[in-house]
Backbone as JSON, one array per atom type, in Angstrom:
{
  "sequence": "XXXXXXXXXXXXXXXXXXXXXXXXXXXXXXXXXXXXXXXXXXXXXXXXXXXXXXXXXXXXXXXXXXXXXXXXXXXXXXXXXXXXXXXXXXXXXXX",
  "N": [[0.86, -1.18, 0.0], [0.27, 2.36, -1.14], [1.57, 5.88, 0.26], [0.86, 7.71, -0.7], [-1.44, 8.4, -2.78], [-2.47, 9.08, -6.52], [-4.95, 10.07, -6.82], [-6.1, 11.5, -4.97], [-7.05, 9.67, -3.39], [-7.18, 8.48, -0.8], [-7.83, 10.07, 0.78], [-10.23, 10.99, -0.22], [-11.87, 8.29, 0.61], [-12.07, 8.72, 2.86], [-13.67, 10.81, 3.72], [-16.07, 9.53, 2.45], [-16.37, 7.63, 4.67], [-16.92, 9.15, 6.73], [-19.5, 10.62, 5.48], [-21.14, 7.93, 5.53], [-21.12, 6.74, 8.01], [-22.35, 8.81, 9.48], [-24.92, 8.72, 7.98], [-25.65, 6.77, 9.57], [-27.04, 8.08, 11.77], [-28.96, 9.4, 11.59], [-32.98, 9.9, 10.46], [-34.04, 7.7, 9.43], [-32.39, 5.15, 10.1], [-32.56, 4.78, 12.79], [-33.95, 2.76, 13.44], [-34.2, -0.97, 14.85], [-33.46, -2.51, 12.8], [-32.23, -1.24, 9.14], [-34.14, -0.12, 6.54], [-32.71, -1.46, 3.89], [-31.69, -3.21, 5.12], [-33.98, -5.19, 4.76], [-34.71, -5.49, 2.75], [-32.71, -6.16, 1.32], [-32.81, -8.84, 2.59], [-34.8, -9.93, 1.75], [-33.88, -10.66, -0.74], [-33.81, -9.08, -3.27], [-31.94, -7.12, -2.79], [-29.42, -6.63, -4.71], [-30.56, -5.48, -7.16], [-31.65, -3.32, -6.02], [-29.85, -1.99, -4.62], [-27.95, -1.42, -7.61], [-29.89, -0.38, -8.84], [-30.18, 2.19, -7.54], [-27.93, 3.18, -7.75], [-27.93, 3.79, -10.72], [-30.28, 5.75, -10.31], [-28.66, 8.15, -8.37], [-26.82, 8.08, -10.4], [-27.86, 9.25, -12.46], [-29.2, 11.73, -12.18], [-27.16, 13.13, -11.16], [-25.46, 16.58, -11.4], [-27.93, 17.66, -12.57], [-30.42, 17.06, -10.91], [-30.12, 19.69, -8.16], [-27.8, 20.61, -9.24], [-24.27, 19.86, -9.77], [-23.94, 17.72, -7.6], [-21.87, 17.03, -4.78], [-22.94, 14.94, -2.7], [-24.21, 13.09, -3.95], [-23.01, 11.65, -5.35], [-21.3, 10.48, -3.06], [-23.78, 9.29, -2.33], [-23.75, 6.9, -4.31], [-21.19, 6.11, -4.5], [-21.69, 4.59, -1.86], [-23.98, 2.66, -2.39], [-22.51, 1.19, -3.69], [-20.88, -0.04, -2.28], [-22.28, -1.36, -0.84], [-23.37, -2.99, -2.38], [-21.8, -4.18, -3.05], [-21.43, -5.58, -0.58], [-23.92, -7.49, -0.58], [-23.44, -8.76, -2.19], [-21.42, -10.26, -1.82], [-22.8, -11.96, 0.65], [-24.69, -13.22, -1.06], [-22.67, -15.17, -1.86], [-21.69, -16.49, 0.2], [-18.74, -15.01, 0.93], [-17.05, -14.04, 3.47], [-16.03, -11.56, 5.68], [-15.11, -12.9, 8.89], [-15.57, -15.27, 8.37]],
  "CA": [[0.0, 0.0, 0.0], [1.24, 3.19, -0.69], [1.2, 6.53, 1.47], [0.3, 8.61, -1.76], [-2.36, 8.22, -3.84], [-1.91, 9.91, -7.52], [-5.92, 11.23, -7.09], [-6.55, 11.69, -3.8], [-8.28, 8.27, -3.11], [-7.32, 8.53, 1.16], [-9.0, 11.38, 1.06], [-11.95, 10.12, -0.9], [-12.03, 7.15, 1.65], [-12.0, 9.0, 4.66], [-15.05, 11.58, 3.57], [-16.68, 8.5, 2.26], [-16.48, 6.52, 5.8], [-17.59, 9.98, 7.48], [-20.55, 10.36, 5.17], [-21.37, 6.6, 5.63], [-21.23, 7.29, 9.47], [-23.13, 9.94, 9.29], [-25.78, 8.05, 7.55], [-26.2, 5.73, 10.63], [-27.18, 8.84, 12.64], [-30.35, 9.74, 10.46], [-34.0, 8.8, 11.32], [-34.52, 6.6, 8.78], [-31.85, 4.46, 10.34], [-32.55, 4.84, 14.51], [-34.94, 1.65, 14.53], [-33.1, -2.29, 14.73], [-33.3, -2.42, 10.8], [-32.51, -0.23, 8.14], [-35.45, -1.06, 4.93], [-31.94, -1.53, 3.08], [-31.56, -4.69, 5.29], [-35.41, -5.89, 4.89], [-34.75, -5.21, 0.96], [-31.59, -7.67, 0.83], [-33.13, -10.0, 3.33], [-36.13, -10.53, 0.61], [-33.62, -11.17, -2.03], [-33.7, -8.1, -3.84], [-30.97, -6.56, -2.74], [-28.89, -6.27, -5.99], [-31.33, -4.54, -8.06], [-31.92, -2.16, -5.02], [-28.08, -1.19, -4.99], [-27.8, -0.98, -8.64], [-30.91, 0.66, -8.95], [-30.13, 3.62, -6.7], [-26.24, 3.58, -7.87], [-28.05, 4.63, -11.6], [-30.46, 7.18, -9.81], [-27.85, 9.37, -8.46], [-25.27, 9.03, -11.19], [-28.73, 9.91, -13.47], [-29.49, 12.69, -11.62], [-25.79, 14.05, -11.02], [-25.8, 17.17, -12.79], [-29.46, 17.76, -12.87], [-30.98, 18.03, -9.62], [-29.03, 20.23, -7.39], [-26.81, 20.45, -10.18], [-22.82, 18.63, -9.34], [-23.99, 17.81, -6.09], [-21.13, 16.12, -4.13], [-23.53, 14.05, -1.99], [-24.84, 12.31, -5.08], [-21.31, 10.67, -5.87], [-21.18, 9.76, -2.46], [-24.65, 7.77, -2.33], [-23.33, 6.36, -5.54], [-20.3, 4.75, -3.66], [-22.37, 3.83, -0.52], [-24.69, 2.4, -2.72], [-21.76, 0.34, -4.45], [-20.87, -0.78, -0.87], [-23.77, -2.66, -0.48], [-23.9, -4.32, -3.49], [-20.88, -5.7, -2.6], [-21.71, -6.89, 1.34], [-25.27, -8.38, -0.88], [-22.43, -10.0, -3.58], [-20.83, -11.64, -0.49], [-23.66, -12.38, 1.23], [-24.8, -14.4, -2.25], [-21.55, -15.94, -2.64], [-21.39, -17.02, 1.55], [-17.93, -14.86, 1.22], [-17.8, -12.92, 4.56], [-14.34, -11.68, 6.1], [-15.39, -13.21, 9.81], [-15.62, -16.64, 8.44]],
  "C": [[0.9, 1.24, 0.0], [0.39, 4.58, 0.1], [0.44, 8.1, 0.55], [-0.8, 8.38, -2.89], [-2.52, 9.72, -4.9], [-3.57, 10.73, -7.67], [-6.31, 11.8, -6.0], [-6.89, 10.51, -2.83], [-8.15, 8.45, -1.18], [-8.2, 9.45, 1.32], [-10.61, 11.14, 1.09], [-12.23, 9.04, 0.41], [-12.68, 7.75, 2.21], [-13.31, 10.05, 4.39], [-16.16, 10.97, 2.99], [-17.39, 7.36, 3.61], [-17.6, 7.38, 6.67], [-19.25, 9.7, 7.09], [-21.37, 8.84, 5.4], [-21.78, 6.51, 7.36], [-22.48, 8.09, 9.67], [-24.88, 9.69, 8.89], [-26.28, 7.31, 8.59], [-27.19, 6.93, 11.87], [-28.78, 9.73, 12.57], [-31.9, 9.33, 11.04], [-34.13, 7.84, 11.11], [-34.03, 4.84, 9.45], [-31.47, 4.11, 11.94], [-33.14, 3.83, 14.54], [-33.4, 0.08, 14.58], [-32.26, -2.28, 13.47], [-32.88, -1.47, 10.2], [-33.84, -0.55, 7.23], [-34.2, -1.37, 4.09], [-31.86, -3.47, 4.13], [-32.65, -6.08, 4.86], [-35.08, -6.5, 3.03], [-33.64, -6.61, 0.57], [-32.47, -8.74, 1.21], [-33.73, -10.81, 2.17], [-35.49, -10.87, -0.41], [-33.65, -10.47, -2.93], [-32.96, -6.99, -3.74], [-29.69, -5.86, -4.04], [-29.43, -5.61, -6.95], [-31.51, -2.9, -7.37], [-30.45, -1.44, -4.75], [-28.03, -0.4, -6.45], [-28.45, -0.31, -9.16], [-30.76, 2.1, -8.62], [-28.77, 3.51, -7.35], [-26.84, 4.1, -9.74], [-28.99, 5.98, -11.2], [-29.57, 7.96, -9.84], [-27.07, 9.52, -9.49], [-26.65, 9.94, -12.63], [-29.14, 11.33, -13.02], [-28.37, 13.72, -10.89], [-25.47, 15.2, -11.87], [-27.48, 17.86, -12.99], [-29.95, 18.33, -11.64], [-30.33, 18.51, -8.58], [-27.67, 20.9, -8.02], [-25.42, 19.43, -9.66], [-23.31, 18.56, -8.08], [-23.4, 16.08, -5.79], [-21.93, 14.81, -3.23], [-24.03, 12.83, -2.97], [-24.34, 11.33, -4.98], [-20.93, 10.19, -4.43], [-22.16, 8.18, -1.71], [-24.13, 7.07, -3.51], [-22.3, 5.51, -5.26], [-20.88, 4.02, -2.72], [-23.04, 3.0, -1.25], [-23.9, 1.07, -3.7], [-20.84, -0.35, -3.34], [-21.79, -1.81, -0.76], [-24.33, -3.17, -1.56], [-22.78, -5.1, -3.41], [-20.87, -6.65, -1.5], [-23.0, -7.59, 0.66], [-24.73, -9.47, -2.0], [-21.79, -11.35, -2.59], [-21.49, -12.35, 0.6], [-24.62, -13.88, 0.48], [-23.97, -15.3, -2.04], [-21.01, -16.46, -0.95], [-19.86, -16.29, 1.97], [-18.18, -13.78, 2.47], [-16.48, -13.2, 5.44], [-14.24, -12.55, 7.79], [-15.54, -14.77, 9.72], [-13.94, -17.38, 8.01]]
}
């Protein structure tokens, strides 16, 4: 690993983890559940990622105009199609 990244990417991370954080703190997300967990549970999880990861990038530009938050549901949203890829595929770093 190195200690430089040629675009920023640590950077990106680390205002990525915040926002992601940040997200837990919300109403939507004060009960046991999120509806993002109910949504995998049912097996529809992958459409419901990829779904919302073309929303915002369709709407990047448009509503709000460049709005930075967009591009970060757009990674969060490519987060959790990967914990619903490894959840498919039984891979899961704890096992």
């Amino acid at each position: 690993m190195t200690d430089t990244y040629t675009f920023n990417e640590d950077k990106y991370l680390a205002e990525l983890q915040d926002y992601i954080t940040d997200t837990y703190s919300q109403h939507y997300a004060k009960g046991k559940l999120q509806s993002t967990e109910f949504i995998i549970d049912s097996g529809h999880g992958e459409g419901f990622a990829l779904g919302n990861i073309m929303k915002y990038a369709q709407r990047f530009g448009n509503k709000d105009g460049k709005n930075r938050k967009d591009l970060l549901k757009i990674l969060h949203y490519g987060m959790i199609a990967l914990y619903n890829l490894d959840m498919e595929t039984n891979k899961n770093e704890n096992e």
